[in-house]
C-alpha positions, 0 to 999 in steps of 0.5 A: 501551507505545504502540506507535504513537508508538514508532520502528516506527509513528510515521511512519503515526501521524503522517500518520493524525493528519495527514489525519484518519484516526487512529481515537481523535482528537477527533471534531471535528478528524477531521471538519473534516479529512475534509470539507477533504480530500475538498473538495479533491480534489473542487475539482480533480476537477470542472474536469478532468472538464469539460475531459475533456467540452469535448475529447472528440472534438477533441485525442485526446492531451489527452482521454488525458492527463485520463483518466489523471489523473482515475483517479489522483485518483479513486484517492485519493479512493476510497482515502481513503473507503474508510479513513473507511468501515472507520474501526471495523474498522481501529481493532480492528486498531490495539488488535490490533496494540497488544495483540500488542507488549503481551502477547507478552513473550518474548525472541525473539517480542519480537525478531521483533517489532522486526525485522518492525517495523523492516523495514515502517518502512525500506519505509515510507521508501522508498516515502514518500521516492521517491514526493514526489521524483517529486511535486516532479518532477511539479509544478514542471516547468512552472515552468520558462516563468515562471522563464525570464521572470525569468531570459531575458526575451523582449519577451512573456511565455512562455504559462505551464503547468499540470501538468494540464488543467482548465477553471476559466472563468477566464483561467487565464495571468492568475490562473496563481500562484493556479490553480498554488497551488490545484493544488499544494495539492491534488496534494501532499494526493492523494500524501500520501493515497496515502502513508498508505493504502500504508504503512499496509497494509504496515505491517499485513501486515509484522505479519501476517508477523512473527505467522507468524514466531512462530507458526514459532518455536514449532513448532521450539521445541515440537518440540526439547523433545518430542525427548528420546527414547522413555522414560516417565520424569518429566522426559521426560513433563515435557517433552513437556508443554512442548512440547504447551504451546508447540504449543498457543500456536502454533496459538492465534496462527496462529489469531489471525493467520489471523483477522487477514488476513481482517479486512484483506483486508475493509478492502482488498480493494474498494479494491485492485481499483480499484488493479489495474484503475486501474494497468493503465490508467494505465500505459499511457496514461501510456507512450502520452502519454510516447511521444507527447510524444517524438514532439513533441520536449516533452522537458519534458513527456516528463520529467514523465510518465515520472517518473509512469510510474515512480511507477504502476509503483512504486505497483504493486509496492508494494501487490503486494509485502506479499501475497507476502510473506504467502504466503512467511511462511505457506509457512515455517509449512508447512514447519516443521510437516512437519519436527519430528520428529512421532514423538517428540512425545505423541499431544496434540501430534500432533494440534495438528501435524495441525490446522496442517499441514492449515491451512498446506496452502494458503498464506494470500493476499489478494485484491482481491474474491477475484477478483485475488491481490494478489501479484509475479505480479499485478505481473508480469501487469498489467505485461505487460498495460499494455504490450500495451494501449500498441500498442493506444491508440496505434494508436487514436490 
């Protein structure tokens, strides 16, 4: 079975395949998709960081408007580098996650499966969806001068507006349905980017959790076969050997699993310590520049920066969300050991109940660099923190 083509995976097969990251593709195509990619991005990165240079100093609400939209396209750049990097390591998680759909065959481990599966490609929609809606928001906004001239013309044309600032040193209103293309091009590739790193990750930690989930149903199924009483007779020993077996399969794959986190946290965790130090900038200047807007009475430009802040607060809760849900997962693995019934189980399984209590003791989490636990409460605080930072910019200001 190829699970990646199945209903669960098929959506971040695609987009991998899409953008050159899916491991086992022709080498060729990969590399030839990878150096446009990262062309791209790099054409439009280059034009902003000079206007950031030529405005440094002398309009503070475009310099801040650059600034956040320099780290947001330098964040999918990182992000899709970063893939590239660990290309290996992520392809050994592909044949891990494979070989588990695989080799666990059992009814109600195979059930688990689909649920965690099900549920990581309905988030994966909800994450994708909303994210291009407020894409489409973001970049066809300043359409609206060039539509009004063809709808309500006026004796000269309305001055035509980019969603960004750039500097290409060209007359940007005569070459503008090129340099909007150009821009089009390159935003709608950067979210894709963004999509496909974030729903990957999810997808990897929803099955982090679905292993956990398993790994409990083994401990409560080894533990009804071990509680049958205290005699000595044939069919008693015999099930007390079920159930050292099936406690001996929960402590192999709660192994597995452990073993499973530390290699995504390697994949991830540069990367998300970009993301929490770039979200908490680019919440706040985000809300600075919507506020200033406001201000102005831009109602236009008003409503396509706060979609963005809606975007880098959703992005946010996305990426913190799967880390909490593996604390969750791991909390119940606890729990479950600390409620069988240990003291009709042999002295074999006793110790297997020992070594996952002594395991599960602290719940399993990830880490941006071990600094950062990428959890709701990193949220929360990072939240918390841009906001406190919006009085300070703008008083800067």
């Amino acid at each position: 079975m190829n699970v990646f083509k199945s209903e669960y995976f098929k959506i971040n097969y695609n987009y991998l395949k899409l953008l050159g990251l899916w491991p086992n593709e022709n080498h060729s195509r990969k590399k030839f998709k990878r150096i446009t990619v990262i062309f791209l991005i790099i054409s439009l990165l280059i034009p902003q960081y000079i206007r950031l240079f030529e405005e440094w100093g002398r309009d503070v609400d475009i310099v801040i408007e650059l600034i956040g939209s320099i780290f947001y396209f330098t964040g999918s750049q990182m992000k899709y580098m970063s893939f590239v990097r660990v290309e290996s390591k992520m392809s050994f998680i592909f044949e891990e996650i494979s070989r588990h759909w695989n080799t666990l065959t059992d009814a109600k481990e195979q059930k688990l499966l689909r649920e965690y599966g099900r549920y990581g490609r309905i988030i994966a929609l909800g994450y994708i969806i909303p994210i291009n809606i407020i894409l489409v928001v973001y970049i066809t906004v300043p359409l609206a001068p060039a539509v009004l001239d063809i709808i309500d013309p006026l004796n000269e044309s309305r001055p035509k507006a980019f969603p960004y600032f750039a500097q290409y040193f060209i007359d940007d209103q005569k070459y503008y349905f090129e340099l909007t293309i150009h821009g089009w091009i390159v935003c709608i590739l950067s979210v894709q980017i963004y999509a496909t790193f974030d729903t990957t990750y999810q997808l990897c930690m929803q099955h982090v959790c679905a292993l956990f989930s398993i790994v409990e149903n083994r401990i409560r199924e080894a533990n009804k076969l071990s509680w049958r009483g205290n005699s000595n007779s044939d069919h008693e020993i015999q099930m007390r050997d079920r159930s050292y077996e099936r406690m001996v399969q929960a402590v192999v794959l709660h192994k597995e699993a452990m073993r499973f986190i530390g290699l995504i946290e390697e994949c991830y965790t540069f990367v998300y310590s970009y993301v929490v130090l770039a979200n908490t900038l680019l919440l706040s200047l985000t809300a600075v520049d919507t506020m200033l807007n406001f201000e102005k009475g831009n109602i236009k430009q008003m409503i396509r920066l706060g979609m963005l802040y809606i975007g880098f607060s959703f992005h946010l809760l996305y990426n913190m969300n799967p880390g909490q849900n593996v604390i969750d997962s791991s909390v119940h693995i606890q729990e479950a050991a600390f409620h069988t019934n240990w003291y009709d189980s042999s002295s074999k399984t006793k110790q297997l109940l020992r070594i996952i209590m002594m395991r599960s003791r602290r719940p399993c989490k990830l880490t941006a660099n071990g600094v950062v636990t990428l959890n709701l409460e990193t949220f929360a605080f990072v939240f918390k923190k841009s906001i406190s930072y919006v009085a300070v910019i703008g008083s800067v200001r």
